[in-house]
SEDREN-397343 format. One record per residue (C-alpha): residue in one letter; x, y, z. Coordinates in steps of 0.2 Angstrom, whole numbers, plus 5000, padded with zeros to 4 digits. Example, Ala and Ser with C-alpha at 12.3 -4.5 7.8 and 13.67 -1.06 7.14 Angstrom:
BEGIN
A506249785039
S506849955036
***
This chain:
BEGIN
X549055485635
X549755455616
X549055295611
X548455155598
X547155065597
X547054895591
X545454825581
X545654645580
X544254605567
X544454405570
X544054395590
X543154575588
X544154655599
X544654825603
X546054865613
X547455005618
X549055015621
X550355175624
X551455215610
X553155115611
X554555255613
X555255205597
X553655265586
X553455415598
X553955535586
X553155455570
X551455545564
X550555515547
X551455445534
X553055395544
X552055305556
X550655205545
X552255145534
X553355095549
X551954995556
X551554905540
X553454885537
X553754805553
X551954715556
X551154665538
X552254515530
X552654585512
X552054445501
X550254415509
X548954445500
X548454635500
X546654565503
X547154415517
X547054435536
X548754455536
X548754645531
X548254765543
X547554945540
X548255085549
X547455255551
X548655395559
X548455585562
X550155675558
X551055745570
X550355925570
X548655865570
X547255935583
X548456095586
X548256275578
X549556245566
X548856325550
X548156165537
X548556045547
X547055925547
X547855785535
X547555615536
X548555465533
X547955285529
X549155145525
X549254965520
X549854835508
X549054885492
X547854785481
X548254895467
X550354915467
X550654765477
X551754895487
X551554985505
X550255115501
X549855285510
X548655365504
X547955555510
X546555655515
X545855805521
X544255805530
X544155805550
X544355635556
X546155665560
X546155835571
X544755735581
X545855565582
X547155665588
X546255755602
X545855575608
X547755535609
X547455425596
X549355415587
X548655255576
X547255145572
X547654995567
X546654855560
X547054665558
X546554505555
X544554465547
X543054405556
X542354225555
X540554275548
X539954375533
X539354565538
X540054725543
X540654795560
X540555005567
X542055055576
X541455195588
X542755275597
X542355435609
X543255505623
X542355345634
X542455215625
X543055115610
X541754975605
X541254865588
X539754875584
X538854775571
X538354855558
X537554755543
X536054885540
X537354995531
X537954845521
X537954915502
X537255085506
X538355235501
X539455345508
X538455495508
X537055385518
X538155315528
X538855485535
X537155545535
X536355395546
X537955395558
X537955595561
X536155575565
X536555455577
X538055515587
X537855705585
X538455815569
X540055845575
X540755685574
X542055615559
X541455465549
X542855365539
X541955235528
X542055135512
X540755125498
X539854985489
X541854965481
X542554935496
X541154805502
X541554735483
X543454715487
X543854835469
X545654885469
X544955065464
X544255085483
X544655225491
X544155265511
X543355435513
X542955545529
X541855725530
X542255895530
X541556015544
X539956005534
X539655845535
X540455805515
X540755625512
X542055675500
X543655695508
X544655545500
X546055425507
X545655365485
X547455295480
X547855125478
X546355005483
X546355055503
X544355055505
X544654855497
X545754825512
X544454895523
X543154785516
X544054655518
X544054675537
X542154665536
X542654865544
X541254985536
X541355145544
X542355215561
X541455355571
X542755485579
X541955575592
X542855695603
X542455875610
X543555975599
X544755995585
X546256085592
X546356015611
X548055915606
X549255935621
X550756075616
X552256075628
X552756245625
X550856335621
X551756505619
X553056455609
X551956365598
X550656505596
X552156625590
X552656495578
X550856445568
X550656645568
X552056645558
X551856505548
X549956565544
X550756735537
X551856645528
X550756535520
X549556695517
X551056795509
X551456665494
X550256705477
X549956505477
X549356485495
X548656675498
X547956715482
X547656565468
X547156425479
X545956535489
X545256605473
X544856485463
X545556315470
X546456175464
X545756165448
X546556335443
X547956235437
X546756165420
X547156315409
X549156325414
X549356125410
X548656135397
X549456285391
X551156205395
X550556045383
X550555935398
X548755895403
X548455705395
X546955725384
X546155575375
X546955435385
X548555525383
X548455535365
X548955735367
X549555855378
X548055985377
X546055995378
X545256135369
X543956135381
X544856145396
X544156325400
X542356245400
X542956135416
X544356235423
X544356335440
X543856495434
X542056415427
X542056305442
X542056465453
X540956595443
X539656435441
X539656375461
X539656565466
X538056605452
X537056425459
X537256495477
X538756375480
X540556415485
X542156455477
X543156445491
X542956305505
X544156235520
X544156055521
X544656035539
X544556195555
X546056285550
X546556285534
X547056465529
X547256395510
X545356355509
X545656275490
X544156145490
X542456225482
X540556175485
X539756165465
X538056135462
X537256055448
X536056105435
X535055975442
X535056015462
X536655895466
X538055965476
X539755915473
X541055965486
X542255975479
X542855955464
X544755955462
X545855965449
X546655795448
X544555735446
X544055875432
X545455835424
X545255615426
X543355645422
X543355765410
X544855815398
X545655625401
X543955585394
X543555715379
X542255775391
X542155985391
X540755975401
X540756025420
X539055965427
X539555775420
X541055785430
X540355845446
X539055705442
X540455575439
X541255635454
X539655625464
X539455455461
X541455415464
X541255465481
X539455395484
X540155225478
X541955245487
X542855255470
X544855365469
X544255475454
X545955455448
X545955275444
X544255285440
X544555425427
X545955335420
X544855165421
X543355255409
X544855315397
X545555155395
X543755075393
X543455225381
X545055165370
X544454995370
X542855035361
X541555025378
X540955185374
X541655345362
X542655475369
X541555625377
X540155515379
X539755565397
X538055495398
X538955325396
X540155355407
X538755385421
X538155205416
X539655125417
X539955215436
X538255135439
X538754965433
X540254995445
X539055015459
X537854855454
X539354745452
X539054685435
X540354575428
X540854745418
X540654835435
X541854725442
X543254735430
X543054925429
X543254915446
X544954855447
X545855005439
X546755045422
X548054905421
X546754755424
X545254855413
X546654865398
X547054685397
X545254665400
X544754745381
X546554725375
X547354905376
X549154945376
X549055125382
X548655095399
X549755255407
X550155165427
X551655115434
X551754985447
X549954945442
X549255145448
X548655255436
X549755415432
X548755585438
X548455745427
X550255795421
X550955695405
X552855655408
X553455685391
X552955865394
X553455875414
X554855755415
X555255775432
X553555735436
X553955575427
X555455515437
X554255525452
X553055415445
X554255305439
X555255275455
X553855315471
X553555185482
X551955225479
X551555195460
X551155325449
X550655465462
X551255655459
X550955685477
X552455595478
X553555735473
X552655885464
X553955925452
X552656035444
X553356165455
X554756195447
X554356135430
X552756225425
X552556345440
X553956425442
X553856395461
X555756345471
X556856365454
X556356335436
X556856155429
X556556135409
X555056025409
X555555945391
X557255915394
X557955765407
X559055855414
X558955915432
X557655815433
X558155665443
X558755775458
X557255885457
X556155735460
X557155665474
X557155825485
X555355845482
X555055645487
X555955675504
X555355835507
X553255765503
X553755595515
X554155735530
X552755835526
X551655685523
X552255645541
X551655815549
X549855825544
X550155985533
X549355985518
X550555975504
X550156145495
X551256225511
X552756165500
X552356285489
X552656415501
X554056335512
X555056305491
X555056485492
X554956545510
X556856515517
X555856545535
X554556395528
X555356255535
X556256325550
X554556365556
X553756215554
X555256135563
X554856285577
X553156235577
X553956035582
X555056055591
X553756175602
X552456035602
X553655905607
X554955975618
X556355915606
X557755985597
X557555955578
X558356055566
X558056075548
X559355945545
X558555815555
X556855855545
X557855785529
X558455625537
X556555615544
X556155605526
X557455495519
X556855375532
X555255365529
X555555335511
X556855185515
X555555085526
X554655105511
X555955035497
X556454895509
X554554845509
X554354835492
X555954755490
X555454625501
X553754615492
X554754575476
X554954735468
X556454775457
X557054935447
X556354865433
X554654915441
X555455095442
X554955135424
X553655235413
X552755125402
X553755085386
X552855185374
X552955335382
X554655315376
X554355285358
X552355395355
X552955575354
X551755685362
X550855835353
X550955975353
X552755955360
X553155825349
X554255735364
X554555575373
X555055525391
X556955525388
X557755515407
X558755355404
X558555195417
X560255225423
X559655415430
X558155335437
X559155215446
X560055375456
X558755425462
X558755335480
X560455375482
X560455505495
X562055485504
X563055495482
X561755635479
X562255735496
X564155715492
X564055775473
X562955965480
X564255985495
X565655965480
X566355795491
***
């Protein structure tokens, strides 16, 4: 039976409930944003008992659908002051959902100071006390927990960060080997987590892809297919599998978009030294891997297992991070960023934030630029909670009016990932208008800016870019919602049997009728639950803006600003004017 379970941290207790028939066919992002929409009061305090954390499989989760172990976790965040969902790979959420667990979600705080362990297991769902792994780290946390109930299980937890309340907390689960590395990072969700005195949760169940399936054969037919599409695409099939996210280095910078120096220019000479062709001809020579699945399933296998020259092993080491650690930083070289991200994840930090967090300290004369041994120390200081720690430890936005920087590149408090907007411009009108903050996830206009992938839009001009960003913020929410990782986009952009399959491989799982259409309007709801949030929360369209001087410092080696006026940005939600103006109505 589909269920949630309720963890109610200020009586510590666990309970379960059937899913109500109106949030039956919410998964993921859909469901972690409705709950928070209709359960968390939009102008608490991200931190109060008041917010709850929800942790939902998506739909597809715990079935053979190809890539389909994504995790949502959502909140009120204590970074944007905005709902929050943020995503992860790892395998806690096929195993959630062969419990016929739809949601976790977890309210109120406990009366004494400590830390609780939620065990859930096909048996039982018990809180556990759980103060001996107070301050320890992820990687020993996961390690201590897999000893203890069996190497097969999922452990979600929060780092030192977390336990410290830092707005730069991410949540992290493992991979099939036992990785703590697999990161819920964005917008301050591990802070939340602390907050609830919540340290880890243990998902134990007998298999990853035991998720009931009303029509089985129909199913298989349709995830066959979907697996050879996926496999047919030169992103999916061939670039990913080869040499990972991090492939994308040289062609950003190439296309004068990677933000190098703070964002003080558009390229990094050095990005070959960390990009994902080094990466992989360095993991494969130190006996690591170039290729790696994150979660039973994936047919992309993008993530990578590098070791150090020193005996470390990261896994992995993504883009967004080489590029946050290393050319954000003037830093060309590849064994300090897989150090800086070893200790990100030890001490349960989003590399992003944390990357954009060292650049801004770098500006503000902490340490130079490229200096990675001090960037290590200032990682440490994070983890000791120094009064330096803990300002770093809040993000960009707090760190730059901490040491007086203007250049501070986040919107609604978030740092901006690893594309400039005055050199990708659709990318910009997605960070200026998600719900999210600055968060390319959002809607990866890449695609068609850079990549060439579902139509080629001009990456330094504004126009077209508004409805580029749109259709790509509607399409991730439904995706978001399934449990697919978002790299199938890339495919389903280009495939015009993509998306009807997925909706195959729904309507096979669930007995329904949904057609493409209705896979739209999914999106476009999921994304209005989350304006009205943040409306209610006191957000504007004035908080649907780049900062100002992107509009003003030219970018090198462009030379171009962010010119999408406020008025376009304003269009963007408008789905019902948007739909009229392609049908010619």
């Amino acid at each position: 039976m589909a269920r949630f379970i309720r963890v109610n941290m200020s009586s510590l207790v666990v309970s379960e409930e059937p899913v109500p028939k109106e949030y039956e066919l919410l998964g993921g992002r859909a469901l972690t944003s409705r709950l928070v929409f209709d359960e968390v009061p939009p102008a608490c305090h991200p931190l109060s008992a008041e917010n709850k954390l929800v942790i939902a499989p998506g739909l597809l989760s715990g079935t053979t659908a190809p890539s389909s172990g994504r995790l949502s976790v959502g909140a009120k965040s204590p970074l944007t002051g905005g709902i929050k969902e943020s995503n992860a790979g790892g395998i806690s959420s096929q195993l959630l959902a062969n419990l016929g667990i739809n949601a976790i979600v977890v309210e109120g705080k406990p009366a004494r100071k400590g830390f609780y362990l939620l065990h859930l297991s096909p048996t039982e769902a018990e809180l556990l006390e759980a103060d001996d792994l107070a301050g320890v780290g992820t990687y020993e946390v996961t390690t201590r927990l897999r000893r203890r109930y069996g190497e097969k299980v999922a452990v979600i937890t929060i780092g030192p960060a977390g336990e410290m309340l830092m707005a730069s907390a991410g949540v992290t689960n493992n991979d099939p080997d036992g990785n703590s590395s697999r990161y819920a990072g964005r917008g301050g969700l591990g802070a939340v987590m602390g907050s609830k005195g919540l340290k880890a949760i243990v998902v134990d169940a007998p298999g990853a892809f035991n998720a009931p399936v009303k029509e089985p054969e129909r199913f298989k037919a349709a995830a066959k297919k979907f697996t050879e599409i996926l496999l047919a695409h030169p992103v999916t099939g061939q670039g990913l599998p080869a040499f990972g996210t991090d492939v994308l280095m040289n062609v950003i910078s190439e296309a004068g978009a990677l933000p190098t120096r703070n964002f003080q220019r558009g390229s990094f000479e050095k990005a070959a030294d960390i990009g994902g062709e080094k990466l992989a001809e360095t993991a494969v020579a130190r006996g690591g891997k170039a290729t790696h699945a994150c979660h039973p399933g994936c047919v992309m296998r993008c993530s990578n297992v590098y070791p150090t020259k020193d005996g470390e092993v990261c896994a992995p080491v993504e883009y967004e991070t080489a590029w946050a650690l290393g050319a954000h930083l003037e830093n060309g070289d590849l064994d300090i960023v897989a150090k800086l991200n070893i200790l990100c994840n030890d001490i349960g930090l989003d590399t992003i934030e944390t990357g954009g967090t060292l650049g801004v300290a770098m500006e503000g004369g902490v340490i130079p630029f490229g200096d990675g041994a001090g960037a290590i120390r200032l990682l440490e200081e994070i983890r000791q909670g120094t009064p330096l720690g803990r300002i770093l430890g809040q993000g960009a936005e707090f760190t730059g009016k901490a040491f007086g920087v203007t250049r501070v590149a986040t919107v609604k408090g978030q740092h901006m990932p690893a594309y400039d907007p005055r050199a990708a411009k659709g990318i910009g009108v997605t960070y200026a208008t998600s719900t999210m903050g600055a968060d390319h996830t959002a809607g990866y206009s890449i695609t068609a800016n850079i990549l060439g992938v579902g139509g080629n839009v001009d990456p330094l001009k504004p126009e077209g870019q508004v409805a580029l960003s749109r259709d790509l913020q509607v399409a991730t929410a439904a995706v978001d919602s399934t449990g697919l990782c978002l790299f199938v986009a890339f495919a389903l952009l280009d495939n015009p049997e993509g998306l009807p399959t997925v909706v195959e491989m729904l309507n096979a799982k669930y007995g329904t009728e949904l057609t493409v259409g209705d896979v739209v309007k999914y999106g476009q709801a999921v994304l209005k639950v989350e304006r009205e949030f943040n409306r209610r929360a006191g957000f504007t369209s004035a908080h649907d803006r780049l900062p100002t001087w992107m509009k003003a410092e030219a970018l090198p080696p462009h030379h171009t600003v962010f010119d999408v006026s406020e008025a376009e940005l304003d269009q963007v939600f408008n789905f019902e004017t948007a739909e009229k103006a392609a049908s010619g109505t």
